[in-house]
Biopython code that builds the backbone (N, CA, C, O; Angstrom):
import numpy as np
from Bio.PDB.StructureBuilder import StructureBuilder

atoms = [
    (1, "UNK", "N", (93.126, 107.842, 94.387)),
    (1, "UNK", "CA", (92.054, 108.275, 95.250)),
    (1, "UNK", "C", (92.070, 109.802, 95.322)),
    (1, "UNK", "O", (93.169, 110.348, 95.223)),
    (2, "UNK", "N", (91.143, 110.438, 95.458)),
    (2, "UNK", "CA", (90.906, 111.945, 95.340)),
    (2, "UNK", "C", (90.730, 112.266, 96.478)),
    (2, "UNK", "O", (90.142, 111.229, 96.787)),
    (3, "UNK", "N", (90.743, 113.042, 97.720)),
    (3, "UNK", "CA", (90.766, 113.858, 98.630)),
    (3, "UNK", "C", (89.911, 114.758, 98.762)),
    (3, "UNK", "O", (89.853, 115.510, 97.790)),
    (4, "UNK", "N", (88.927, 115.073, 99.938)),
    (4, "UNK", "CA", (88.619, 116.577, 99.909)),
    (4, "UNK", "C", (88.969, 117.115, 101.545)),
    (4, "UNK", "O", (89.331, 116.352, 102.440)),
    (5, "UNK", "N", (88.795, 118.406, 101.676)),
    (5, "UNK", "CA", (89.315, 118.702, 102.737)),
    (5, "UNK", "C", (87.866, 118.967, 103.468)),
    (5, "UNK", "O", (86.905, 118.977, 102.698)),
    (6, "UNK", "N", (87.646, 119.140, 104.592)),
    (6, "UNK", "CA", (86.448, 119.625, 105.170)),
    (6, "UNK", "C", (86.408, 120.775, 105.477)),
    (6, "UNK", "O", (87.449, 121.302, 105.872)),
    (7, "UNK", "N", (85.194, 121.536, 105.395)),
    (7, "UNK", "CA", (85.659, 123.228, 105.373)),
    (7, "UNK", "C", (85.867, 123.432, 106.667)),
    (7, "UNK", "O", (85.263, 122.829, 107.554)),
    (8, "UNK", "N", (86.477, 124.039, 106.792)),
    (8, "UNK", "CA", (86.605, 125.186, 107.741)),
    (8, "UNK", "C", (87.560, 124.362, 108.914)),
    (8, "UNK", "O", (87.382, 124.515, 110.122)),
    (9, "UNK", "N", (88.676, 123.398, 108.281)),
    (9, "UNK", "CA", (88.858, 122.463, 109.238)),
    (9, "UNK", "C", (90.469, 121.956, 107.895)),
    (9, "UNK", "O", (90.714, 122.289, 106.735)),
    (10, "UNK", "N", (91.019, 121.248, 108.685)),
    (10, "UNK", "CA", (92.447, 120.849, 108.191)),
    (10, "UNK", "C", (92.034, 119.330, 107.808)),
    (10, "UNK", "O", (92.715, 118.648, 107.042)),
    (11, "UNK", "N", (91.308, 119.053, 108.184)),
    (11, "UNK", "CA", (91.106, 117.313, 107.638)),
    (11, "UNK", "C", (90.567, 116.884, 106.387)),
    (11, "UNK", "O", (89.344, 116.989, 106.477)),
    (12, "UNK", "N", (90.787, 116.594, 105.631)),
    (12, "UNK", "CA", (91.025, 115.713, 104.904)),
    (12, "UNK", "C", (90.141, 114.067, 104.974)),
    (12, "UNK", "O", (89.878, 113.466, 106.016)),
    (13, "UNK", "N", (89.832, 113.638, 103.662)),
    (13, "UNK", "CA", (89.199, 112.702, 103.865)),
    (13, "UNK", "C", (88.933, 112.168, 102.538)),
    (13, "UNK", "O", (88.876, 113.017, 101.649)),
    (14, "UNK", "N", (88.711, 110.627, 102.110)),
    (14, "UNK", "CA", (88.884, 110.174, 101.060)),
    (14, "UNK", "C", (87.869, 110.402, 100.475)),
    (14, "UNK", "O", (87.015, 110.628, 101.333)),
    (15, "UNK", "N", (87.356, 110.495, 99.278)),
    (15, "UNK", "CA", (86.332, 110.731, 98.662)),
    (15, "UNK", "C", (85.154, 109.883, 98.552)),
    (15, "UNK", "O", (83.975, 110.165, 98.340)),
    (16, "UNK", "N", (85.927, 108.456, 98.802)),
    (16, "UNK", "CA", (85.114, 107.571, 98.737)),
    (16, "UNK", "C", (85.355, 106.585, 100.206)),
    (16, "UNK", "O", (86.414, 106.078, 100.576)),
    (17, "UNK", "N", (83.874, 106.507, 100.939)),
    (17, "UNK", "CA", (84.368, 105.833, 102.037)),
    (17, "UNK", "C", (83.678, 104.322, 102.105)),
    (17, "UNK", "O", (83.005, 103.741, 101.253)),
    (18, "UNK", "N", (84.042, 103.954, 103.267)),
    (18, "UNK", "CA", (84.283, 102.200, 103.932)),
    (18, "UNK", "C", (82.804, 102.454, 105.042)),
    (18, "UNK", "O", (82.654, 103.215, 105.998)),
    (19, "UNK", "N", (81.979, 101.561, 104.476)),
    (19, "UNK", "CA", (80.475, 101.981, 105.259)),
    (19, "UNK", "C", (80.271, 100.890, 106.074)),
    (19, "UNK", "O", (79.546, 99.982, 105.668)),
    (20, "UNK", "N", (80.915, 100.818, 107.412)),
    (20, "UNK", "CA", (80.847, 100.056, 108.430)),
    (20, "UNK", "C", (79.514, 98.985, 108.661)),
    (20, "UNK", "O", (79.437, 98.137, 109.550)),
    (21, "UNK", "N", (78.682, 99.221, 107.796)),
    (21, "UNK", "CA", (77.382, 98.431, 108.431)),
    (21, "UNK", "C", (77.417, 97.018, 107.360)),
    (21, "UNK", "O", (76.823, 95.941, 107.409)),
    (22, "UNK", "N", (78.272, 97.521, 106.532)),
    (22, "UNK", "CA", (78.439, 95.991, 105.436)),
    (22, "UNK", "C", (79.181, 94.995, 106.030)),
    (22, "UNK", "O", (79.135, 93.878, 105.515)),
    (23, "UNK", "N", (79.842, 95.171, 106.992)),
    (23, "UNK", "CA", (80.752, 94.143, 107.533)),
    (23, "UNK", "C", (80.307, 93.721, 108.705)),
    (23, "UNK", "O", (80.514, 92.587, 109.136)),
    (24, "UNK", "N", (79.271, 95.157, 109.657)),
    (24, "UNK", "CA", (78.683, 94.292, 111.465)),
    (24, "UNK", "C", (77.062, 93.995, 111.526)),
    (24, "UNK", "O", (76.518, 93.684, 112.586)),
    (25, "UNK", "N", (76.325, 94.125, 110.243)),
    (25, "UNK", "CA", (75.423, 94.339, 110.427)),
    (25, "UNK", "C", (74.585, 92.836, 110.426)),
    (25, "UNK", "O", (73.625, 92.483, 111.112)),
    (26, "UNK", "N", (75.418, 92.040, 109.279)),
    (26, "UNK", "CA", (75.090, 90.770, 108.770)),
    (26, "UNK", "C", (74.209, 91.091, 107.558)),
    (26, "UNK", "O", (74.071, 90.032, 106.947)),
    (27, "UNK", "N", (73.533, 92.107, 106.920)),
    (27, "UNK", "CA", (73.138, 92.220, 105.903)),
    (27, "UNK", "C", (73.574, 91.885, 104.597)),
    (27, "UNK", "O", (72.801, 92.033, 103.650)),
    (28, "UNK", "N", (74.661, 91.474, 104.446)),
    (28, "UNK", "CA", (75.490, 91.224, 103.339)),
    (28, "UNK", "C", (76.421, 90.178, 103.680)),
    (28, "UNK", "O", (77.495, 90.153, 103.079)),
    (29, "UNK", "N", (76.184, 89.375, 104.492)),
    (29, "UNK", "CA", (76.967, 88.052, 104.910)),
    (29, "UNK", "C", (77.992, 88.266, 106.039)),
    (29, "UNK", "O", (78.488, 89.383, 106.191)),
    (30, "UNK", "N", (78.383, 87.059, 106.971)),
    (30, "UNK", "CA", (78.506, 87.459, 107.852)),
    (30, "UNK", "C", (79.942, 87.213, 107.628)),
    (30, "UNK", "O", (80.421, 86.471, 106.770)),
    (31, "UNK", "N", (80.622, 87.980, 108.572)),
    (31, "UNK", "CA", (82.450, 87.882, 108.367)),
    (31, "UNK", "C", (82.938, 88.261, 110.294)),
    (31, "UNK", "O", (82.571, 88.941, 111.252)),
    (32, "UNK", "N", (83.791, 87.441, 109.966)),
    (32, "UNK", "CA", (84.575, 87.611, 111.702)),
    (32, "UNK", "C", (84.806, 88.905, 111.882)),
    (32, "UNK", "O", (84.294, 89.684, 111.078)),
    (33, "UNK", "N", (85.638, 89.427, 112.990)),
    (33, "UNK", "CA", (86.069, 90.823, 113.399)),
    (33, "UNK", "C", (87.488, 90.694, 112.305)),
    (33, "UNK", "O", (87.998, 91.620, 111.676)),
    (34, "UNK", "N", (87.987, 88.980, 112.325)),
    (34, "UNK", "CA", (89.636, 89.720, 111.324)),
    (34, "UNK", "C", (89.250, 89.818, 109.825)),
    (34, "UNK", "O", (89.989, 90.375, 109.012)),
    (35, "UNK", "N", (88.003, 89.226, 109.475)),
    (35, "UNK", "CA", (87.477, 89.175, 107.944)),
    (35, "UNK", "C", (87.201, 90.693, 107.919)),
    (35, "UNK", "O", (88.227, 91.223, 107.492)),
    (36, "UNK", "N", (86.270, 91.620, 108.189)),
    (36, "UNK", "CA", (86.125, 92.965, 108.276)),
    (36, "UNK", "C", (86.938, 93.649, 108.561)),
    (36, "UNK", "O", (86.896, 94.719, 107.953)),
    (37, "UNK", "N", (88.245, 93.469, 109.705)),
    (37, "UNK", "CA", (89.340, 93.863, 109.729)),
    (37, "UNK", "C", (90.233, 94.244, 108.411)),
    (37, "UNK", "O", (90.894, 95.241, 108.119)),
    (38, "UNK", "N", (89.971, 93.064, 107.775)),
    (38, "UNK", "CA", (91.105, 93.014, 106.628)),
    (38, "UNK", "C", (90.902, 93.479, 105.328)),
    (38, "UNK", "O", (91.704, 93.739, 104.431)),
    (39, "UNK", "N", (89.230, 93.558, 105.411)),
    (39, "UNK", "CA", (88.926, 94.154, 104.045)),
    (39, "UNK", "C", (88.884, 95.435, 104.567)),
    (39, "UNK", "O", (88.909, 96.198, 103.602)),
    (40, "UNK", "N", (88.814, 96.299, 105.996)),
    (40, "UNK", "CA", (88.838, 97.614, 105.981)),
    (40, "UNK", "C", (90.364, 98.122, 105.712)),
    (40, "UNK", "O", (90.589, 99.275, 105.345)),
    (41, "UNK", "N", (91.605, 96.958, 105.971)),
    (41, "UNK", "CA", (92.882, 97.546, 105.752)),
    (41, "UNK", "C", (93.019, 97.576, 104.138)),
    (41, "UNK", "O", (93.552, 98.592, 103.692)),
    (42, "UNK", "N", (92.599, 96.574, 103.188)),
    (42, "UNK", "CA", (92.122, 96.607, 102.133)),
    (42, "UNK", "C", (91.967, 98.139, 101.463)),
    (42, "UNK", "O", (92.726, 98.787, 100.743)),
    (43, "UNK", "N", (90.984, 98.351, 101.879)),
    (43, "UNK", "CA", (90.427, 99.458, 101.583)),
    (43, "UNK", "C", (91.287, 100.972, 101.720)),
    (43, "UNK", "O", (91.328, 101.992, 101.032)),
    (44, "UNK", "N", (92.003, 100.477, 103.119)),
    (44, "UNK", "CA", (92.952, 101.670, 103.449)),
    (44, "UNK", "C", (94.089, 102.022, 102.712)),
    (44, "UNK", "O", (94.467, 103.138, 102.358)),
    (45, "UNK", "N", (94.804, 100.420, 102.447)),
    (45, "UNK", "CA", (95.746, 100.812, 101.464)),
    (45, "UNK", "C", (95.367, 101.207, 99.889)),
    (45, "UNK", "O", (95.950, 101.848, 99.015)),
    (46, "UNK", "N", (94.584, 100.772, 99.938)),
    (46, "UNK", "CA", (93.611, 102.016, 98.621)),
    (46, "UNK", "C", (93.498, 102.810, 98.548)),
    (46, "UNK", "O", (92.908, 103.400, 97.643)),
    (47, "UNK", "N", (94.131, 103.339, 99.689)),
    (47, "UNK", "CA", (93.684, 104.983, 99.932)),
    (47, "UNK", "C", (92.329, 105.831, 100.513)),
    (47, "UNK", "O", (92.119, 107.035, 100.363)),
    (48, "UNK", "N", (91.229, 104.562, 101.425)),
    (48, "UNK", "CA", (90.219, 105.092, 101.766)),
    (48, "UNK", "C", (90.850, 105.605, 103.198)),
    (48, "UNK", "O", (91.802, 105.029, 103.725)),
    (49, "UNK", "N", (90.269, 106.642, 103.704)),
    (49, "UNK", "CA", (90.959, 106.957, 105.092)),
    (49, "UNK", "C", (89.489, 107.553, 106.235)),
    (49, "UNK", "O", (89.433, 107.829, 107.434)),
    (50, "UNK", "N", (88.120, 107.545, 104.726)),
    (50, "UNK", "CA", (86.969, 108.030, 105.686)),
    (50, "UNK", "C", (85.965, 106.415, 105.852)),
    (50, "UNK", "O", (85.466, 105.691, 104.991)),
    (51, "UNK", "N", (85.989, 106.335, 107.278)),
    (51, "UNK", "CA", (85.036, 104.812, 107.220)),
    (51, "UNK", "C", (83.880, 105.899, 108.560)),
    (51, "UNK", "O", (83.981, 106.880, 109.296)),
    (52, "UNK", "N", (82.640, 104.609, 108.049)),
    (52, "UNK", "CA", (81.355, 105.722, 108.691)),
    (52, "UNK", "C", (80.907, 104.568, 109.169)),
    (52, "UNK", "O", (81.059, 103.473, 108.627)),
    (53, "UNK", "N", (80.202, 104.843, 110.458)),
    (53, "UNK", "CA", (79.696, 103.776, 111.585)),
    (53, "UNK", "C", (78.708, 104.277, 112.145)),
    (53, "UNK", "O", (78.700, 105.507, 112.176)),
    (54, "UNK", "N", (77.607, 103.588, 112.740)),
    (54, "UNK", "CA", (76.580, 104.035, 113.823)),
    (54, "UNK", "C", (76.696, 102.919, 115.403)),
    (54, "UNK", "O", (77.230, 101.818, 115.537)),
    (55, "UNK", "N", (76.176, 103.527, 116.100)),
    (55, "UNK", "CA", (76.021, 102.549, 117.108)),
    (55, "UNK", "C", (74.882, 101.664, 117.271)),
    (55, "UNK", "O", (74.519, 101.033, 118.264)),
    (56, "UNK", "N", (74.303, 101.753, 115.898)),
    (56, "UNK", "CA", (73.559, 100.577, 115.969)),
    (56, "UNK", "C", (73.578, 99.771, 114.754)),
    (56, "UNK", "O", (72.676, 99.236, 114.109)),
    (57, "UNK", "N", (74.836, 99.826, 114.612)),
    (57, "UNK", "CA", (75.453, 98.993, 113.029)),
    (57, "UNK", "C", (75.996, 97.485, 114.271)),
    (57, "UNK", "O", (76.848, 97.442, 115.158)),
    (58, "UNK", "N", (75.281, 96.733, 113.887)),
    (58, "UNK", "CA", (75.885, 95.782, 114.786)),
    (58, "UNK", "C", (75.604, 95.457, 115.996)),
    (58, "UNK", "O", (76.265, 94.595, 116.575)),
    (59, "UNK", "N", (74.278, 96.276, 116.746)),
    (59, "UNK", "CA", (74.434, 96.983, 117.956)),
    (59, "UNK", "C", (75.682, 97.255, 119.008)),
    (59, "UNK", "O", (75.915, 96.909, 120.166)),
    (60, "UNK", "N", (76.349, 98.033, 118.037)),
    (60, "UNK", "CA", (77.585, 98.059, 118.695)),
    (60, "UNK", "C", (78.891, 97.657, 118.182)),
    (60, "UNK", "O", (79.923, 98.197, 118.580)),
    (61, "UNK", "N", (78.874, 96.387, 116.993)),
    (61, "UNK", "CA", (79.845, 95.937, 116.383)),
    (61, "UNK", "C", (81.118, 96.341, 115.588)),
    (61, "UNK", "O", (82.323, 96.107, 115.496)),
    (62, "UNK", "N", (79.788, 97.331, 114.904)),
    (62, "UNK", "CA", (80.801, 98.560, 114.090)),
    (62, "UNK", "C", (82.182, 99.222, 114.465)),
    (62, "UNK", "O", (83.307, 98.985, 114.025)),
    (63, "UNK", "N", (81.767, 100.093, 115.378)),
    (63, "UNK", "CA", (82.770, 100.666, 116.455)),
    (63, "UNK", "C", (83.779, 99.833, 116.538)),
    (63, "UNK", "O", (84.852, 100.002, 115.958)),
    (64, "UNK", "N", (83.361, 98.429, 117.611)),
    (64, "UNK", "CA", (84.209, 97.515, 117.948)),
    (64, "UNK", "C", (85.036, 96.993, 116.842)),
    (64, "UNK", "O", (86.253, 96.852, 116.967)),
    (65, "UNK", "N", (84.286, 96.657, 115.584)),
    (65, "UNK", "CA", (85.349, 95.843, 114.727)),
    (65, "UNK", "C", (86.621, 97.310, 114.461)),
    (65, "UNK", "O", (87.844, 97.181, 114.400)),
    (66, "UNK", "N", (85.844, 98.581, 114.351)),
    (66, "UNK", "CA", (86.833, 99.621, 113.782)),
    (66, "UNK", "C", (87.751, 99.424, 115.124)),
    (66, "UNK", "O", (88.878, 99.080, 114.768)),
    (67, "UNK", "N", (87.680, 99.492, 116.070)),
    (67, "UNK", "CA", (88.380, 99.494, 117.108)),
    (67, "UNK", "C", (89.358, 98.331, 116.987)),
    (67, "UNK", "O", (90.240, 98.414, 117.841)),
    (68, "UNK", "N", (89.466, 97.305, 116.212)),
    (68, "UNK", "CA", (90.379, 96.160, 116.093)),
    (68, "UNK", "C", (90.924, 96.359, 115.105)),
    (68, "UNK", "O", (92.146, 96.216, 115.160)),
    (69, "UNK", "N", (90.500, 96.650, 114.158)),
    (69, "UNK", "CA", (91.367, 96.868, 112.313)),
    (69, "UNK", "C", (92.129, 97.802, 113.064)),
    (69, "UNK", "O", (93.293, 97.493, 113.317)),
    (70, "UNK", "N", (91.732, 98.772, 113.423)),
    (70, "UNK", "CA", (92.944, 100.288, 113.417)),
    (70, "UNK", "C", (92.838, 100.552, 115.316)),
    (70, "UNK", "O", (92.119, 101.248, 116.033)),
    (71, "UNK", "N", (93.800, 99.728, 115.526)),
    (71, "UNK", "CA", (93.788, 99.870, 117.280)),
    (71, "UNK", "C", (95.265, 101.266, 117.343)),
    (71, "UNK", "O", (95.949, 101.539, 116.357)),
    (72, "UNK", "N", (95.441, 101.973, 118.821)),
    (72, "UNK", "CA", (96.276, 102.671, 119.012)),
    (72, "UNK", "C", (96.374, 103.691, 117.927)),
    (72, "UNK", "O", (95.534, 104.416, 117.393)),
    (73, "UNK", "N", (97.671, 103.523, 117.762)),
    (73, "UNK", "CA", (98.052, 104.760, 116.643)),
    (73, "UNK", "C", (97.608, 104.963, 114.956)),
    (73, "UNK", "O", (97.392, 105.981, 114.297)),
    (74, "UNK", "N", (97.578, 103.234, 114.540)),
    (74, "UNK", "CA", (97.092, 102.998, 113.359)),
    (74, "UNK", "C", (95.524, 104.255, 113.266)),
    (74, "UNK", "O", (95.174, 104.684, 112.166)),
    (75, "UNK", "N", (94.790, 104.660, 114.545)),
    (75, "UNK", "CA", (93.403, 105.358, 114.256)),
    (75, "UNK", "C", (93.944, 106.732, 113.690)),
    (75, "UNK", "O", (93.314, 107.184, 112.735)),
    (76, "UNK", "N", (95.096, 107.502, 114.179)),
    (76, "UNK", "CA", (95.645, 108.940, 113.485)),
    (76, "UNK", "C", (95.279, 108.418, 111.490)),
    (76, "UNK", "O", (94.736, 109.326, 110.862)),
    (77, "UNK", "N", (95.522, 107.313, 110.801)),
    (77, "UNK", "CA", (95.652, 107.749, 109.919)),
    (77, "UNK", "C", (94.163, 107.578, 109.196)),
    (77, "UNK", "O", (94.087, 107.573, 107.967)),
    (78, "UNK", "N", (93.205, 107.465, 109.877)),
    (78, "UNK", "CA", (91.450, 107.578, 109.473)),
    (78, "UNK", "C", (91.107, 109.075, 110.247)),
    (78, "UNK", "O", (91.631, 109.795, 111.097)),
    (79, "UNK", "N", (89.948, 109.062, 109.436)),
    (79, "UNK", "CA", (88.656, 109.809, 109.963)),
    (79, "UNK", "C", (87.332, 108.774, 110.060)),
    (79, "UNK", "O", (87.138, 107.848, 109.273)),
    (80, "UNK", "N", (86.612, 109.067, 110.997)),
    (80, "UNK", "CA", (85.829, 107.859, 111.360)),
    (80, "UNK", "C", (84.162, 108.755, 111.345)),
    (80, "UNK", "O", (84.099, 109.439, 112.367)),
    (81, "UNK", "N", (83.197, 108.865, 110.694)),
    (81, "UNK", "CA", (82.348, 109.447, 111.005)),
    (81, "UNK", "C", (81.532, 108.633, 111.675)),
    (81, "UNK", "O", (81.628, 107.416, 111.515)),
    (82, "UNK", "N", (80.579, 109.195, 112.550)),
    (82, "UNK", "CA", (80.063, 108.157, 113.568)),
    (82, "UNK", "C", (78.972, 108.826, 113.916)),
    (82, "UNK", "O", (79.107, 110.006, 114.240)),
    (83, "UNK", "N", (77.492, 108.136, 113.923)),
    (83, "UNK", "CA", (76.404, 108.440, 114.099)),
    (83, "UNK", "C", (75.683, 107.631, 115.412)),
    (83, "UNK", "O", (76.106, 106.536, 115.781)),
    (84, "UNK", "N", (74.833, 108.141, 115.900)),
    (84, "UNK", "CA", (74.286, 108.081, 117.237)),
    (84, "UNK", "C", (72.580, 108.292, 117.921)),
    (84, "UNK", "O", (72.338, 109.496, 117.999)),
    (85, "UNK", "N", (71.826, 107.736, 118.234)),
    (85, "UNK", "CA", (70.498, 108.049, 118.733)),
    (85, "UNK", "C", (69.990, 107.433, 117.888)),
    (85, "UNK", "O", (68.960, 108.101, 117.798)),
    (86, "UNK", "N", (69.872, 106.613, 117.118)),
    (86, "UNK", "CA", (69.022, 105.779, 116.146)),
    (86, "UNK", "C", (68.008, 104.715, 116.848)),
    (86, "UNK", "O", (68.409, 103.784, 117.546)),
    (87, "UNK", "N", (66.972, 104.916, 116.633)),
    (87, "UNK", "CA", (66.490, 103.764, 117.587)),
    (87, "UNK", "C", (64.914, 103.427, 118.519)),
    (87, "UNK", "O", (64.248, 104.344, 119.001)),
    (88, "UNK", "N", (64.697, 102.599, 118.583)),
    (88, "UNK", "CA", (63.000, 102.822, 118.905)),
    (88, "UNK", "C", (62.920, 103.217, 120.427)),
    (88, "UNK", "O", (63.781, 102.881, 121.240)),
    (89, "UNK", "N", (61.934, 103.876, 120.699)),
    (89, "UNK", "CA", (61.640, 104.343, 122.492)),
    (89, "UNK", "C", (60.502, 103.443, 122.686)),
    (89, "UNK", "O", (59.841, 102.787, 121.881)),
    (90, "UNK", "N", (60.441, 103.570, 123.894)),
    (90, "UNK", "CA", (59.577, 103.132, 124.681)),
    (90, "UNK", "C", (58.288, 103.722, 124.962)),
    (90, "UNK", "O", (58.215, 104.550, 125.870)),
    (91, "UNK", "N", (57.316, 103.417, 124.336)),
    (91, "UNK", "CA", (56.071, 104.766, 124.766)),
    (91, "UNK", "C", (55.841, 104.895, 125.859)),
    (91, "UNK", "O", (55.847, 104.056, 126.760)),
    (92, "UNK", "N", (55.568, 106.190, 125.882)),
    (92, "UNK", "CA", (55.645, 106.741, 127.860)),
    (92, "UNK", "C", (53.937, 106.726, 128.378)),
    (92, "UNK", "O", (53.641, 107.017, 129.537)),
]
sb = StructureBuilder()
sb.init_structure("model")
sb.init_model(0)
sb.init_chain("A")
sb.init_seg("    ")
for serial, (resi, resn, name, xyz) in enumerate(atoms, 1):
    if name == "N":
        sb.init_residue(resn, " ", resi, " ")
    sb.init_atom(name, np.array(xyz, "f"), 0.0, 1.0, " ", f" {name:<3s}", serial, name[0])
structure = sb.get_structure()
């Protein structure tokens, strides 16, 4: 796995990442929290360490399943990018 660092910043991150919406979204079949769990540890010991999520991957699922694969300390060894405000309004 190849590495890049992020500028201007000490972190580090796999080149190739773990796209959270394949596992909470149901778009690609549906899998428990330990089925997505296990293919994200999968992935980790592969050497992926960047997984990317929204809060409306799942409405909400995303997060949560990342929050079970890598609970406590296991989260130091990811970077988690995480997106936010996606979503329809209400016309005023």
């Amino acid at each position: 796995m190849r590495y890049r660092r992020l500028a201007g910043t000490d972190v580090e991150v796999s080149e190739i990442g773990f796209g959270v919406w394949t596992v909470s979204a149901g778009w690609w079949g549906a899998y428990s929290d330990d089925e997505a769990a296990a293919l994200m540890h999968r992935a980790h010991e592969r050497g992926v360490t960047f997984f990317d999520t929204a809060d409306t991957y799942g409405s909400g699922r995303g997060e949560t399943i990342l929050a079970h694969a890598f609970p406590g300390s296991a989260r130091d060894g990811i970077v988690i990018g995480a997106k936010f405000g996606h979503g329809q309004r209400e016309p005023r």
